[in-house]
LOSE-593606 format. One record per residue: x, y, z of N, C-alpha, C in turn. Coordinates in Angstrom, 3 decimals. Layout:
N
        nxx        nyy        nzz       caxx       cayy       cazz        cxx        cyy        czz
          X          Y          Z          X          Y          Z          X          Y          Z
...
This chain:
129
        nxx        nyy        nzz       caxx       cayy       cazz        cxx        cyy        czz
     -1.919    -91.099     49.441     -2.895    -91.323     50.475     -2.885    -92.763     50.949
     -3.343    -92.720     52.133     -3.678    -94.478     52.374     -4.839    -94.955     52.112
     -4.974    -96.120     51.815     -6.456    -96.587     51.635     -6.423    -98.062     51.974
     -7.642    -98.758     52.105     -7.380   -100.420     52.400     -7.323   -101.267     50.896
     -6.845   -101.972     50.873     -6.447   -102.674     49.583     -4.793   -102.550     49.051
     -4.451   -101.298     49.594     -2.653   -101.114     49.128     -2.254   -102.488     49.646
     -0.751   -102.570     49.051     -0.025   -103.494     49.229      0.727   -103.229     50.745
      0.366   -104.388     51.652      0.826   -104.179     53.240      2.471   -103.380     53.249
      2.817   -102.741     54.244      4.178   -102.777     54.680      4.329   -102.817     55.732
      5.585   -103.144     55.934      6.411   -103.687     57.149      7.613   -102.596     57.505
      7.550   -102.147     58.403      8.515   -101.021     59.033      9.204   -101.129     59.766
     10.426   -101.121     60.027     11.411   -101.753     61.158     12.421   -100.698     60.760
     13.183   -101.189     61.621     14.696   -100.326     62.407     15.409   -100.624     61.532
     16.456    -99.244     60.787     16.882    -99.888     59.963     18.448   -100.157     60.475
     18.787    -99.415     61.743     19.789    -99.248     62.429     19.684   -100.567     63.186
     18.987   -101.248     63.502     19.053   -102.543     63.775     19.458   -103.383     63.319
     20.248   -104.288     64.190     20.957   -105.559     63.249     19.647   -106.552     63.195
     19.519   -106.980     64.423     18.436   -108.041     64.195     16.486   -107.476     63.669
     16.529   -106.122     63.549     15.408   -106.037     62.797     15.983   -106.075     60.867
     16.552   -105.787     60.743     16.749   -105.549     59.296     16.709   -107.001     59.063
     17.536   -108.068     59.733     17.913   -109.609     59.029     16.206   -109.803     59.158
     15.832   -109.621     60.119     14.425   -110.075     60.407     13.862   -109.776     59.037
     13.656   -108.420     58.957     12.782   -107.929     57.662     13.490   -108.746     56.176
     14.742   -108.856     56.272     15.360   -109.769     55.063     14.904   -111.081     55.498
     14.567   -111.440     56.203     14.060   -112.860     56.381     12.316   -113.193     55.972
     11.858   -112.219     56.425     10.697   -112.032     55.487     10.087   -112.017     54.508
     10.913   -110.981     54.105     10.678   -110.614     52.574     11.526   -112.011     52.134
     12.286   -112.743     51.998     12.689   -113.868     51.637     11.612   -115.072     51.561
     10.701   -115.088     52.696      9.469   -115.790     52.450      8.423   -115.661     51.893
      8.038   -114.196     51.647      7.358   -113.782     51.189      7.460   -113.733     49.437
      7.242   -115.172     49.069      7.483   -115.699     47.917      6.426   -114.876     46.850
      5.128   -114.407     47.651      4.134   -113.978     46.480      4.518   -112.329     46.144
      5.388   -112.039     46.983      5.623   -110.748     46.644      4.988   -109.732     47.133
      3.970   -109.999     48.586      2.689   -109.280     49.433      2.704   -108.159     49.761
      4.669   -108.482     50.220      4.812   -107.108     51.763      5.741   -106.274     51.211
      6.130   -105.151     51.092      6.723   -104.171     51.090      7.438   -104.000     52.243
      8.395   -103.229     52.003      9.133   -102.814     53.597      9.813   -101.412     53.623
     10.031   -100.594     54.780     10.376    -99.565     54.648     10.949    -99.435     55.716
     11.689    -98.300     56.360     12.372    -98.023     57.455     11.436    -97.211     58.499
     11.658    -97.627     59.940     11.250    -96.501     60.410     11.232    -95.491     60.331
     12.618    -95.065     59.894     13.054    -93.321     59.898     12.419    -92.777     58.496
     11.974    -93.418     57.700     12.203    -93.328     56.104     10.422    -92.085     56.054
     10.638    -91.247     55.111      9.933    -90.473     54.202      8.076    -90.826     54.399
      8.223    -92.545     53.831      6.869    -93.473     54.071      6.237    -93.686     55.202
      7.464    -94.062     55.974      7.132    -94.114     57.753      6.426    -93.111     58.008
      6.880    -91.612     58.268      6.527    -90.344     58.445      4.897    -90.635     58.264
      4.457    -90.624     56.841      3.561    -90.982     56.276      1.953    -91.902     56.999
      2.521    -92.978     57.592      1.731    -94.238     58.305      1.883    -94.078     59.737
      3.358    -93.745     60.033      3.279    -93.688     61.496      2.854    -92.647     62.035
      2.926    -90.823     61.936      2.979    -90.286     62.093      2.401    -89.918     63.555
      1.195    -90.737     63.926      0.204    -90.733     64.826      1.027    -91.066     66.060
      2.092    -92.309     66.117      2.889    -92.917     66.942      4.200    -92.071     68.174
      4.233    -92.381     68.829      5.153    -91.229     69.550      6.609    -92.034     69.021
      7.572    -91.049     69.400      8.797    -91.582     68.946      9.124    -93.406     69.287
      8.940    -93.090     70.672      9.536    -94.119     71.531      8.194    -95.426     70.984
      7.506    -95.056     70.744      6.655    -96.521     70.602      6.571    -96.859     68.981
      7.213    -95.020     67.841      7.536    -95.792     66.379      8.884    -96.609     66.956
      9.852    -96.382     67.674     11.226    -97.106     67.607     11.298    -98.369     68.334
     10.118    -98.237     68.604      9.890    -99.476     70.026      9.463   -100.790     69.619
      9.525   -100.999     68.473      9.153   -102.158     67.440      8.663   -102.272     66.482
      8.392   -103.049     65.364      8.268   -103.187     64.047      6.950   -102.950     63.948
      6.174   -102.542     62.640      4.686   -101.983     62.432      4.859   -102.583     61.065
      3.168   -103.119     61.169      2.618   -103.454     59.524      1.333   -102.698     59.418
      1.567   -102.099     58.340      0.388   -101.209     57.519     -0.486   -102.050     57.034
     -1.344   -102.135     57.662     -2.356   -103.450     56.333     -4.323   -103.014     56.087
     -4.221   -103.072     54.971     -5.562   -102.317     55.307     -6.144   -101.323     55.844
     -5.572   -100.152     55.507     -6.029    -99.029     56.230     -5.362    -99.279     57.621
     -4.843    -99.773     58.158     -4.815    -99.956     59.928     -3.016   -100.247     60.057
     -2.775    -99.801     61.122     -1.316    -99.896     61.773     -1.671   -100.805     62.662
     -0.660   -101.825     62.807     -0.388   -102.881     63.315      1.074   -102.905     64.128
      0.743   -103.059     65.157      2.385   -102.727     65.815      3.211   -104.502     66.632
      4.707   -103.929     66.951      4.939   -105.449     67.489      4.583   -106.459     67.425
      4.415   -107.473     68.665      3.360   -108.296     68.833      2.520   -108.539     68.330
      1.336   -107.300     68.502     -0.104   -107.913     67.855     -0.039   -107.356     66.313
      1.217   -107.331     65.586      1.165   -107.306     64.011      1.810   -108.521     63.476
      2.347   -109.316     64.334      2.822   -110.699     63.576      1.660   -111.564     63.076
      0.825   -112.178     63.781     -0.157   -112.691     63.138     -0.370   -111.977     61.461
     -0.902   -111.094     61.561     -1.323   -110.437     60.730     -0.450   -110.802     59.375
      1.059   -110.220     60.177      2.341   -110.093     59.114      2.381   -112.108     58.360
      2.360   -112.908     59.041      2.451   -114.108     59.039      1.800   -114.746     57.715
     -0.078   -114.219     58.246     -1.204   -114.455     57.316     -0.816   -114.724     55.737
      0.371   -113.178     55.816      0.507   -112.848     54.043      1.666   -113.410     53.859
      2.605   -114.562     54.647      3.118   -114.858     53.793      2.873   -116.642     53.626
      2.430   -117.206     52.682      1.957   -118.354     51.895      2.656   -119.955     53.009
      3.997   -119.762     52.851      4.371   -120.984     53.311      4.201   -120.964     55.316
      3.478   -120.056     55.985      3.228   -119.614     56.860      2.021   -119.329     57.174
      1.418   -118.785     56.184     -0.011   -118.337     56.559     -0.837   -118.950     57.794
     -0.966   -120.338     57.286     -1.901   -120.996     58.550     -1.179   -121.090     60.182
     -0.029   -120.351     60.286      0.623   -120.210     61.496     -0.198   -119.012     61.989
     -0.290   -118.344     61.246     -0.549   -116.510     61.341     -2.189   -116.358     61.631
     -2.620   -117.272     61.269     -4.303   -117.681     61.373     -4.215   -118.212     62.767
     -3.766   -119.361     62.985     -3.627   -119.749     64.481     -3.595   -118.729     65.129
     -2.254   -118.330     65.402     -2.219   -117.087     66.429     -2.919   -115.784     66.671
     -3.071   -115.989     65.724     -4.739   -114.920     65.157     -5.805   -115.298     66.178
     -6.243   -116.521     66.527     -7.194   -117.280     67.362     -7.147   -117.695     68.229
     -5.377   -117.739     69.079     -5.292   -118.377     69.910     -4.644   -117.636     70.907
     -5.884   -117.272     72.299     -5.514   -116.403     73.230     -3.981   -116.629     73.885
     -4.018   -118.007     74.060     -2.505   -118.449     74.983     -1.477   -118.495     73.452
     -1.671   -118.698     72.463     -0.627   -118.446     71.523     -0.248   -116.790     71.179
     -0.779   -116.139     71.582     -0.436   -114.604     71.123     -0.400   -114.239     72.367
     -0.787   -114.829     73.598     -0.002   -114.719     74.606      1.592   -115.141     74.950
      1.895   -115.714     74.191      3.037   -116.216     74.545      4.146   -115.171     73.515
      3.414   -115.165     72.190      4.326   -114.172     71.083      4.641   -112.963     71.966
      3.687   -112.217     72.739      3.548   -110.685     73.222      4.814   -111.382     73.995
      5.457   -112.581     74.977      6.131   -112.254     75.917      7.369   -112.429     75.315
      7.140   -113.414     74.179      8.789   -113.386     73.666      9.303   -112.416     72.262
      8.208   -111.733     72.467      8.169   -110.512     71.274      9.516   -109.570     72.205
      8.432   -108.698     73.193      9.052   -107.896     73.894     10.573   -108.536     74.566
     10.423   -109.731     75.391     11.693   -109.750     75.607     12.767   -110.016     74.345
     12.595   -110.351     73.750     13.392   -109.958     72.180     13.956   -108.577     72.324
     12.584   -107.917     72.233     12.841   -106.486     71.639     13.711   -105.453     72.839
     13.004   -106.377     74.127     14.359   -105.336     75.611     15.776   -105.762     75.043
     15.998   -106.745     74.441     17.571   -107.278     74.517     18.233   -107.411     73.235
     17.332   -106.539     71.839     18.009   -106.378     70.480     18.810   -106.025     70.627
     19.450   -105.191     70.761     21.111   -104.322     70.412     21.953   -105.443     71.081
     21.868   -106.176     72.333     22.459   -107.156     72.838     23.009   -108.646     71.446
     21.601   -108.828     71.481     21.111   -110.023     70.185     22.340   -109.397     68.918
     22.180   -108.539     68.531     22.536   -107.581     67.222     23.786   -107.735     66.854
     24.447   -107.293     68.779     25.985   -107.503     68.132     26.526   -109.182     68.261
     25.929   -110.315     67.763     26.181   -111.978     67.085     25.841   -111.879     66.139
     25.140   -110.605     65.273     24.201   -111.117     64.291     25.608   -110.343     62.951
     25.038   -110.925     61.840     25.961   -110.005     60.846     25.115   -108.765     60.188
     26.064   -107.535     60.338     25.406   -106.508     59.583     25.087   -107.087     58.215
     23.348   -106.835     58.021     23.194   -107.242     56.436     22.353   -105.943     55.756
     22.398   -106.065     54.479     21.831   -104.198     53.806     20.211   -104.626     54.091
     20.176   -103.578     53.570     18.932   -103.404     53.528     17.874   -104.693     52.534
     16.638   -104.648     53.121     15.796   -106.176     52.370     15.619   -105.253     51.312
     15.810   -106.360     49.740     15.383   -105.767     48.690     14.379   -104.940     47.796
     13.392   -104.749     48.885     12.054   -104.314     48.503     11.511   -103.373     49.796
């Protein structure tokens, strides 16, 4: 079941080049050990996303946190918060209308031009957790 208090996760593409490094880049910061991660396509996903239509689960990365789905854009803050050497970035943008204005524009244009981005990037496995 879900409940608030579980340990957050982070859901991304796993067919993605630049979401997977992303999520390995994360979980690499995520020194306290906070976030979990899982695949979009994966068993868990099913699970959290289920509510989501295809195109908007594939349409960018989601954090589970507290009972609540958190999508793209307005889940970085959030995602940020939990990790330690970052946190007070994730608080900012949390508060700051023209700063999470600006994430939403370079979120999405990111996300129109991944597969582009993807093929410079190196295929890497899956993040360890």
């Amino acid at each position: 079941g879900r409940k608030a208090g579980e340990r957050p996760i982070m859901f991304y593409d796993g067919d993605c080049r630049l979401c997977t490094l992303t999520a390995r880049l994360v979980l690499a910061v995520d020194t306290g050990k906070r976030v979990r991660s899982a695949t979009i396509d994966s068993p868990e996903a099913d699970r959290y996303l289920s509510r989501l239509s295809k195109k908007k689960r594939y349409g960018a990365f989601h954090l589970y946190r507290d009972g609540r789905v958190l999508s793209g854009a307005d889940a970085i803050p959030s995602l940020l918060e939990l990790l330690p050497p970052i946190s007070p970035a994730g608080r900012w943008l949390g508060r700051s209308e023209r700063a999470r204005s600006v994430t939403e524009r370079l979120y999405e244009g990111i996300t129109r031009r991944r597969a582009a981005i993807g093929r410079f990037l190196p295929r890497v496995g899956p993040p360890p957790r």
